[in-house]
C-alpha positions in Angstrom: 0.0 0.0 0.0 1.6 3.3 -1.0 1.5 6.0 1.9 -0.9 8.7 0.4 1.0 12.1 1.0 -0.6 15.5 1.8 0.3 19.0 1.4 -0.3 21.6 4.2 0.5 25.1 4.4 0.1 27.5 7.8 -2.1 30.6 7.8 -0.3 34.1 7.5 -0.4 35.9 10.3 0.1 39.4 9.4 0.8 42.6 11.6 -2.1 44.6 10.6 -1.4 48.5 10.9 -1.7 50.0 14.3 -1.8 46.5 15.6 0.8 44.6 17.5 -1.4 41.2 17.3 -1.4 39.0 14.0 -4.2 38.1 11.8 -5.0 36.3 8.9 -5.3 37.8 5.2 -9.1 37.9 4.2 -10.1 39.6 1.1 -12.6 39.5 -2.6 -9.8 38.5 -5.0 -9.9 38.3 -8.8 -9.3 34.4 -9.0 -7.4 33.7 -12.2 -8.1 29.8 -14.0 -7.8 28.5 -11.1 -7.9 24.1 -10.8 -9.3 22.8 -8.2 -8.6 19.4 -10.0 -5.7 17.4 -11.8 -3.1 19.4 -13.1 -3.4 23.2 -13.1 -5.0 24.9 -15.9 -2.8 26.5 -19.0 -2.0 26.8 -22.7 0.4 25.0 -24.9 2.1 26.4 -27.9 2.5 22.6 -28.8 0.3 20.3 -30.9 -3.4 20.4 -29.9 -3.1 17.0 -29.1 -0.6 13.7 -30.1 -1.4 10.5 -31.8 -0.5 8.6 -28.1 -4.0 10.2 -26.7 -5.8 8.6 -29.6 -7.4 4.8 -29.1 -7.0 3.0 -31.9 -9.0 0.6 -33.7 -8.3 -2.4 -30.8 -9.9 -0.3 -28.2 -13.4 -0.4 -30.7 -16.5 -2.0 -29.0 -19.6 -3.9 -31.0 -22.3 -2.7 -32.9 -25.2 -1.5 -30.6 -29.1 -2.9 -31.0 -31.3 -1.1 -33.5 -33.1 1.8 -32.4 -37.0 2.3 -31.6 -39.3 4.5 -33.8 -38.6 7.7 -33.4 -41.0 9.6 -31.0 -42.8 13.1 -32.3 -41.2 16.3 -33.0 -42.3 19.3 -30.5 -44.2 22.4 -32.1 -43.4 25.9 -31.2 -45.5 25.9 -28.7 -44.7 22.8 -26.5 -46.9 20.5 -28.0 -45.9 17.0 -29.5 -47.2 16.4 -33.1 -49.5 13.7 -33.4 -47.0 11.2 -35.4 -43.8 10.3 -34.2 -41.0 9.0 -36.7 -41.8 6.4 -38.9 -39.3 4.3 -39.6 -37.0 2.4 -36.5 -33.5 3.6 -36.0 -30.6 1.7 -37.8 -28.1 -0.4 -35.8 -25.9 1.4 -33.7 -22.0 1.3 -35.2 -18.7 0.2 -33.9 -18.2 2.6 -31.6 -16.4 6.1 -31.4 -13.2 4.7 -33.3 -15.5 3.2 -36.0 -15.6 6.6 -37.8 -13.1 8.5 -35.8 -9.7 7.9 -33.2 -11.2 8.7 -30.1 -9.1 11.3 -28.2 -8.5 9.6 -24.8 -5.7 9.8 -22.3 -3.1 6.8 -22.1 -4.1 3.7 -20.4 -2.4 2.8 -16.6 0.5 1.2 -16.7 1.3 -2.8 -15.2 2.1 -2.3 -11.8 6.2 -0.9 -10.9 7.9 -3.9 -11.3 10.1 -4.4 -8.3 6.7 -3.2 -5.8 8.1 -0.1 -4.2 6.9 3.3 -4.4 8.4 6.5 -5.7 9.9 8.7 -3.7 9.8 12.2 -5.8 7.5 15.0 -4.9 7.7 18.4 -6.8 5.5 21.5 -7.1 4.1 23.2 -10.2 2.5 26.6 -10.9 0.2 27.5 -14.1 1.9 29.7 -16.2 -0.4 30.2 -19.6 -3.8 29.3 -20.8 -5.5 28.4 -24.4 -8.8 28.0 -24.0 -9.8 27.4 -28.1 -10.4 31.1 -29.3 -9.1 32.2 -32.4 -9.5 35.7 -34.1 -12.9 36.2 -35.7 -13.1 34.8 -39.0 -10.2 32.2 -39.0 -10.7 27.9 -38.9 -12.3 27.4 -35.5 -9.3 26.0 -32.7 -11.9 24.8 -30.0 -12.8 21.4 -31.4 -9.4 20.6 -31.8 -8.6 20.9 -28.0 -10.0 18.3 -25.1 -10.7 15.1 -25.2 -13.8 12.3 -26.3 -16.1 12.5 -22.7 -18.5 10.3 -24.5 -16.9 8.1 -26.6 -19.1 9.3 -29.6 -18.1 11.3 -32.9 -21.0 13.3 -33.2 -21.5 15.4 -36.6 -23.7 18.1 -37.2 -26.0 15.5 -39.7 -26.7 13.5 -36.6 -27.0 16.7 -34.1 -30.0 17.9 -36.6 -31.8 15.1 -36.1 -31.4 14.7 -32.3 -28.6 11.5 -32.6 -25.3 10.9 -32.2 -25.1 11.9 -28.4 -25.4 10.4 -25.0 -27.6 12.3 -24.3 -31.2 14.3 -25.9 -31.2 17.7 -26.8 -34.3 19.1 -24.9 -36.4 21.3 -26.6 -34.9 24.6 -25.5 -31.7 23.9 -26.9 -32.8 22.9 -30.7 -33.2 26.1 -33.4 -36.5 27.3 -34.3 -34.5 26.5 -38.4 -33.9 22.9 -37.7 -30.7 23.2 -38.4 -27.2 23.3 -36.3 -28.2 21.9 -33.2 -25.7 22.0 -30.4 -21.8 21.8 -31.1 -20.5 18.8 -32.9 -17.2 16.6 -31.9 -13.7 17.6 -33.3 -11.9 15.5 -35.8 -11.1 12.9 -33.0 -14.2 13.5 -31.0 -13.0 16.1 -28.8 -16.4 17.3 -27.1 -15.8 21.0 -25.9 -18.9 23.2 -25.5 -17.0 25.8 -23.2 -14.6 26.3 -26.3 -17.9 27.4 -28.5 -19.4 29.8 -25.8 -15.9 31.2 -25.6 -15.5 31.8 -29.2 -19.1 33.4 -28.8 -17.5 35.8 -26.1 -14.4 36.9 -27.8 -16.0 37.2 -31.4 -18.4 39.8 -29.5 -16.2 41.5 -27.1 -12.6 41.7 -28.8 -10.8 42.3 -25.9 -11.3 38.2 -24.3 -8.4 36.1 -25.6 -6.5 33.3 -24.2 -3.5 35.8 -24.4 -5.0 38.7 -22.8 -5.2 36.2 -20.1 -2.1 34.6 -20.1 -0.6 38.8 -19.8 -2.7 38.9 -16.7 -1.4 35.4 -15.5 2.2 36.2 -16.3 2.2 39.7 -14.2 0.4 37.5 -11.0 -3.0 37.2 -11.2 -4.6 33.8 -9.0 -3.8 30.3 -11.0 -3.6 26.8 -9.9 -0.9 24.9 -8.2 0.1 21.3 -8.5 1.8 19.0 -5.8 2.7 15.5 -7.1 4.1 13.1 -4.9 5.4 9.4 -4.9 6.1 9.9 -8.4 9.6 7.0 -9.5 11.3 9.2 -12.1 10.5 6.4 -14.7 8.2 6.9 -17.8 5.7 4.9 -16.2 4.3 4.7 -12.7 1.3 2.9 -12.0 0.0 5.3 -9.2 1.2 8.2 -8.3 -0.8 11.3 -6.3 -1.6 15.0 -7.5 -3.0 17.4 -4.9 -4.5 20.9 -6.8 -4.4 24.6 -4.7 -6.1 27.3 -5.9 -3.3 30.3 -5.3 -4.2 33.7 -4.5 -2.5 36.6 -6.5 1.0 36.7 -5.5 0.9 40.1 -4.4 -1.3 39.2 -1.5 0.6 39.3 1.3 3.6 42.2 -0.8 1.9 44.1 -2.6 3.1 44.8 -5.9 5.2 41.7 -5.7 5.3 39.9 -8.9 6.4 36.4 -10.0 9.8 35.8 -11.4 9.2 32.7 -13.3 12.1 31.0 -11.9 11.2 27.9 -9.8 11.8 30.1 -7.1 8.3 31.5 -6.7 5.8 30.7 -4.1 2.8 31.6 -4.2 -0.3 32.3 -1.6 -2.7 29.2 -1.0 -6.6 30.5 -1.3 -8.3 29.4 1.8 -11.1 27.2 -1.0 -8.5 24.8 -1.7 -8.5 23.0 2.0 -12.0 21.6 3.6 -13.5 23.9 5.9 -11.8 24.8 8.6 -9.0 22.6 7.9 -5.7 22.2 5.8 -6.5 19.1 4.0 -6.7 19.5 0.3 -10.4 19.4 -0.9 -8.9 18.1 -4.4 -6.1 15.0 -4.5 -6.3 12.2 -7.0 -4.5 9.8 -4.7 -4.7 7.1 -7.9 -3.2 9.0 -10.6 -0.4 7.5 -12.9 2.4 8.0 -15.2 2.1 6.3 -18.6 4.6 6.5 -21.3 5.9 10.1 -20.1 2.3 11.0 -19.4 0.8 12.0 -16.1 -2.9 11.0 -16.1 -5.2 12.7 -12.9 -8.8 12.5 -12.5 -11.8 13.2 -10.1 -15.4 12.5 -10.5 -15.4 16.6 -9.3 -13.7 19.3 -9.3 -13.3 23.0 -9.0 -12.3 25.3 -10.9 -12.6 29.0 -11.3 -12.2 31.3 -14.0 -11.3 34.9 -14.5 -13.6 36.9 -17.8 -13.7 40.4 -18.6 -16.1 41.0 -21.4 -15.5 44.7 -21.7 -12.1 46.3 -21.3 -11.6 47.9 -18.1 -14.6 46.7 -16.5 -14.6 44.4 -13.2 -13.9 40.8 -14.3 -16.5 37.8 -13.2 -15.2 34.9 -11.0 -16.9 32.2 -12.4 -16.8 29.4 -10.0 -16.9 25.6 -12.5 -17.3 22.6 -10.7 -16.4 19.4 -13.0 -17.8 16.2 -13.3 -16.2 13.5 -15.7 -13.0 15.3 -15.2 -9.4 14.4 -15.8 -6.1 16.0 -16.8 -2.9 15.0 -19.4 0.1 16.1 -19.0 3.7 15.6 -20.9 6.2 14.7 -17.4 9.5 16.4 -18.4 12.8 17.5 -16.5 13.2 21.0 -15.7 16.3 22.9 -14.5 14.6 25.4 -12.7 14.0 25.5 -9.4 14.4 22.9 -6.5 12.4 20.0 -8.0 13.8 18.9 -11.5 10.4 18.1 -12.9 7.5 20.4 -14.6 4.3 19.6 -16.8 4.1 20.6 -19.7 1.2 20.0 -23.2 -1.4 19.7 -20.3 -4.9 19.1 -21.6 -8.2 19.3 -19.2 -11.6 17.9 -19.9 -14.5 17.8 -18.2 -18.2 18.8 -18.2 -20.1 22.0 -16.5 -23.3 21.9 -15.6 -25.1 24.8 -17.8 -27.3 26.3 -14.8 -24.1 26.6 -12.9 -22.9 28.8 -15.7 -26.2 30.4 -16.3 -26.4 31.4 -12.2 -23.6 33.7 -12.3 -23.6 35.5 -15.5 -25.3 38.9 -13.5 -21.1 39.2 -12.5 -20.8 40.5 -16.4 -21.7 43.7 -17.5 -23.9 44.2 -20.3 -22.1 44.9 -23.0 -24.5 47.5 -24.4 -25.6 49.1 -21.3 -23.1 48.7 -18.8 -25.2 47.6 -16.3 -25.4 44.1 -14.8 -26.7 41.4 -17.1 -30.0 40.5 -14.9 -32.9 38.7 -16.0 -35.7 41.0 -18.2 -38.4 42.6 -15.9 -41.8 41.0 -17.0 -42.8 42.9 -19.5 -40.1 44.1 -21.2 -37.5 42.8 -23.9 -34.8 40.2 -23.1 -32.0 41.7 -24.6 -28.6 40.9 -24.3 -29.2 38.6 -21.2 -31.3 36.2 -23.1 -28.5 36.1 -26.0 -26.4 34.9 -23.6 -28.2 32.3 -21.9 -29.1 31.4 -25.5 -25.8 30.8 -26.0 -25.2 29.1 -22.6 -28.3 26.5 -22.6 -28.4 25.8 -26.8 -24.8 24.4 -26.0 -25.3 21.4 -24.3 -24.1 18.0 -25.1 -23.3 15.9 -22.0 -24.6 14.1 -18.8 -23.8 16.0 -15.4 -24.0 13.1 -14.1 -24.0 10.1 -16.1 -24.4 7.6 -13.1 -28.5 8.8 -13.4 -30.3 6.0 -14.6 -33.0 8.5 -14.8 -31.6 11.0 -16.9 -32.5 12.3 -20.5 -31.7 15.1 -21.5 -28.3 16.6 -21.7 -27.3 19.5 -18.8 -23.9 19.8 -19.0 -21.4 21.5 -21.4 -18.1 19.7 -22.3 -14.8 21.7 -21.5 -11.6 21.4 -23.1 -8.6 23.6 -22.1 -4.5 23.6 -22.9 -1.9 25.2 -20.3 1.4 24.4 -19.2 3.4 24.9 -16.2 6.7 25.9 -14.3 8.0 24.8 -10.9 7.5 26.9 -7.9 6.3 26.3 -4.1 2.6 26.7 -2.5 2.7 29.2 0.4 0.8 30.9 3.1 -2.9 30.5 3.0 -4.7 33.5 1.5 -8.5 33.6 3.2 -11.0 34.8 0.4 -14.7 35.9 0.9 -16.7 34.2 -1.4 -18.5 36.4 -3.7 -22.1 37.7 -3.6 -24.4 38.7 -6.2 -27.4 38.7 -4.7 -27.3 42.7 -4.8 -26.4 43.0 -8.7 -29.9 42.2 -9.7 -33.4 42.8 -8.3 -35.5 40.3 -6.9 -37.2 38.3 -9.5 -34.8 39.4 -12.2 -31.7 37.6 -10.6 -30.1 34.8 -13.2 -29.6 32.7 -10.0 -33.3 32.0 -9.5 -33.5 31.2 -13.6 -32.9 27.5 -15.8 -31.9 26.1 -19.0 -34.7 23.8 -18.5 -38.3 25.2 -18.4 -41.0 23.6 -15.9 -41.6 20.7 -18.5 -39.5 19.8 -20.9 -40.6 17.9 -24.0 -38.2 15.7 -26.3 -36.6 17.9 -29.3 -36.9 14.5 -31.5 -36.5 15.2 -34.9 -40.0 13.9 -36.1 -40.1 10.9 -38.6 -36.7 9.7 -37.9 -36.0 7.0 -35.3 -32.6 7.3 -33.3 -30.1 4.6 -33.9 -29.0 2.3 -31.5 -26.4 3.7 -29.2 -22.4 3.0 -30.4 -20.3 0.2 -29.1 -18.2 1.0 -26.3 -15.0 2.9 -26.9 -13.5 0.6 -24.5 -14.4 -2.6 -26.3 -15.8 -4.5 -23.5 -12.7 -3.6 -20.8 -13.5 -4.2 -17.1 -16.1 -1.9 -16.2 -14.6 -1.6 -12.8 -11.1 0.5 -14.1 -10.7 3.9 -12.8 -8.5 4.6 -15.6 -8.7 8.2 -17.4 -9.4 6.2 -20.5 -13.3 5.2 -19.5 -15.5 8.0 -19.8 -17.0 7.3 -16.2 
């Protein structure tokens, strides 16, 4: 049994001014892209992703069963048409690598040979971001980054007639055209959602860009850090652990201190990273692994939080993302800076966001053609920009929240797919951090917090007169449904 390390870092006590007794740091911080998960959260200038994070055809599954008549489409109004499809689906096909390589992180690796455990720790600090955008009017970048979630390779054929998804798009996210539903996979399935709603941003703000935030990242602003531990220095180590912090800006305790970029830098601890009231890390993959050069972290949740500015010089939003289905890759390599002699670099995070969670804190942004804060409309009156961008929010949906509901239909979740990299450095004091509160920034009744994606009832969008296929053979090809590995989409 390998001894599960932990990170803890002491509280600042700080000699406030006129005041010989200590105290802790508490403040409202801007909150960079800050992990709360595997592997902080940054850009890569390298290839958006490499033939080893592909399954190949060995890894496709069987056919599924032939799919039931399709049911009715849903008028304008709510109501289902009298006639449903009227022809039965086709058979389901091989599986996600039947038409496409699945984009999946590495398998684990046999267990270390001779039995004993590594003994290497090292600490890393987010250094960039690429979260997909490109400048208006060039090839889209964001379905080129993340991984398959779902092992499916969904096109926009399939997505206009309600298929090719593990999940249903409900009635509020179809077009009143019948045409380009939801976001479609990548070339190798990648499934990020987050990547179209940011493109959405940037091509209607100008001023959001992976590189604006990687500037504001570079000068100090909150990132993630990563701790791994009992790593063996090999290319491949069946189980290693990878604690993420959540810093706070690195002026927080010097103001106007900035980051060197050394390995010698470390940084304040945000108070969100431990469980309440304790210095236990709320987010450790104690079962992660090295594979072929590769570490591989995952946790059925995790934080994350995320820095946007819509409009330049106005107050950014923290928008707090808590993953499901998540897990991280990252390229192991040595590094001569600093005390550790290890970084992570080519990292790529997936995972999937509830789209309420999103849709709940939105009144953080200004509206961009008024200034004021983007509430829900007053009855009565016009929806404006608000309801473009919940538009753009709830229409994007293509994923379980939680796919362990037996119950569940329709999709709720938006995939996420993000590129960063990292450098060494140390986790510090802990910073405490006030949550933030919206509840003043928009009226009762008006507040995006008490809104949904999902109406009261929901009917099925089904594409009427066309029966959904069977669902695809399993990516895996049958594996043993009890692996934890990255590589299942559980």
């Amino acid at each position: 049994m390998k001894n599960h390390g932990k990170i803890a870092t002491a509280r600042r006590s700080v000699n406030g001014p006129g005041s010989g007794a200590g105290r802790v740091i508490t403040a409202s911080v801007n909150r960079g892209f800050l992990l709360a998960l595997t592997v902080a959260g940054a850009t890569s200038a390298c290839s958006v992703y490499d033939s080893s994070l592909l399954s190949h055809g060995a890894l496709s599954g069987s056919g599924g069963a032939s799919g039931s008549t399709g049911s009715g489409g849903t008028s304008a109004g709510g109501d289902t048409t009298a006639n449903g499809g009227a022809t039965s689906g086709g058979a389901g096909g091989t599986g996600a690598t039947g038409s496409c390589q699945s984009a999946t992180g590495p398998r684990r690796p046999p267990p270390n040979p001779d039995g004993l455990d590594g003994n290497i720790p090292f600490t890393v600090v987010q250094s960039d971001v690429d979260l997909g955008d490109a400048p208006t009017g060039d090839p889209i970048r964001y379905n080129t980054i993340g991984f398959d979630l779902d092992g499916l390779c969904t096109t926009q054929a399939q997505l206009n007639k309600n298929t090719g998804q593990e999940c249903k798009l409900p009635s509020w996210a179809t077009p009143s055209d019948q045409t380009n539903w939801g976001v479609p996979d990548g070339p190798n399935g990648q499934d990020n959602a987050i990547g179209a709603n940011i493109q959405f941003i940037r091509d209607r703000t100008g001023n959001f860009s992976s590189a604006n935030y990687t500037d504001s990242l570079k000068k100090g602003a909150s990132n993630a850090i990563v701790r791994v531990e009992r790593y063996n220095g090999q290319p491949n180590d069946d189980s290693v652990s990878v604690t993420i912090l959540t810093a706070g800006p690195f002026d927080a305790f010097t103001k106007g201190a900035t980051p060197k970029w050394d390995g010698t830098d470390k940084w304040p601890v945000n108070s969100s990273s431990y469980d309440k009231g304790t210095t236990t890390p709320s987010f450790v993959d104690s079962n992660a692994y090295v594979s072929n050069g590769k570490l591989v972290a995952s946790l059925n949740t995790a934080g994350l939080r995320l820095l946007v500015s819509l409009v330049q010089g106005s107050t950014p939003a923290y928008l707090t993302m808590i993953l499901r289905r998540a897990y991280a890759v990252c390229d192991l390599k040595p590094s001569t800076l600093g005390r550790w002699g290890w970084t992570l670099e080519n990292c790529t995070l997936a995972g999937a966001w509830r789209a309420d969670d999103l849709l709940h804190q939105i009144a953080q942004f200004p509206d961009i053609l008024t200034g004021a804060h983007l509430c829900r409309p007053a009855p009565g009156s016009a929806g404006g920009t608000y309801l473009v961008f919940k538009g753009s929010i709830c229409n994007k949906v293509d994923l379980f929240y939680n796919i362990n509901d037996p119950t569940a239909v329709y999709c709720d979740a938006m995939s996420i797919g993000v590129k960063f990299n990292t450098v060494p450095g140390d986790a510090g004091d802990t910073y405490n951090v006030l949550p933030v509160n919206d509840t003043a920034l928009c009226p009762p009744g008006q507040r995006p917090s008490d809104d949904s994606c999902q109406p009261p009832s929901v009917p099925d969008a089904g594409a009427g007169g066309s029966g959904a296929g069977g669902a695809g053979g399993s990516k895996d090809g049958g594996s043993d449904a009890s692996s934890k590995d990255a590589s299942t989409k559980g």
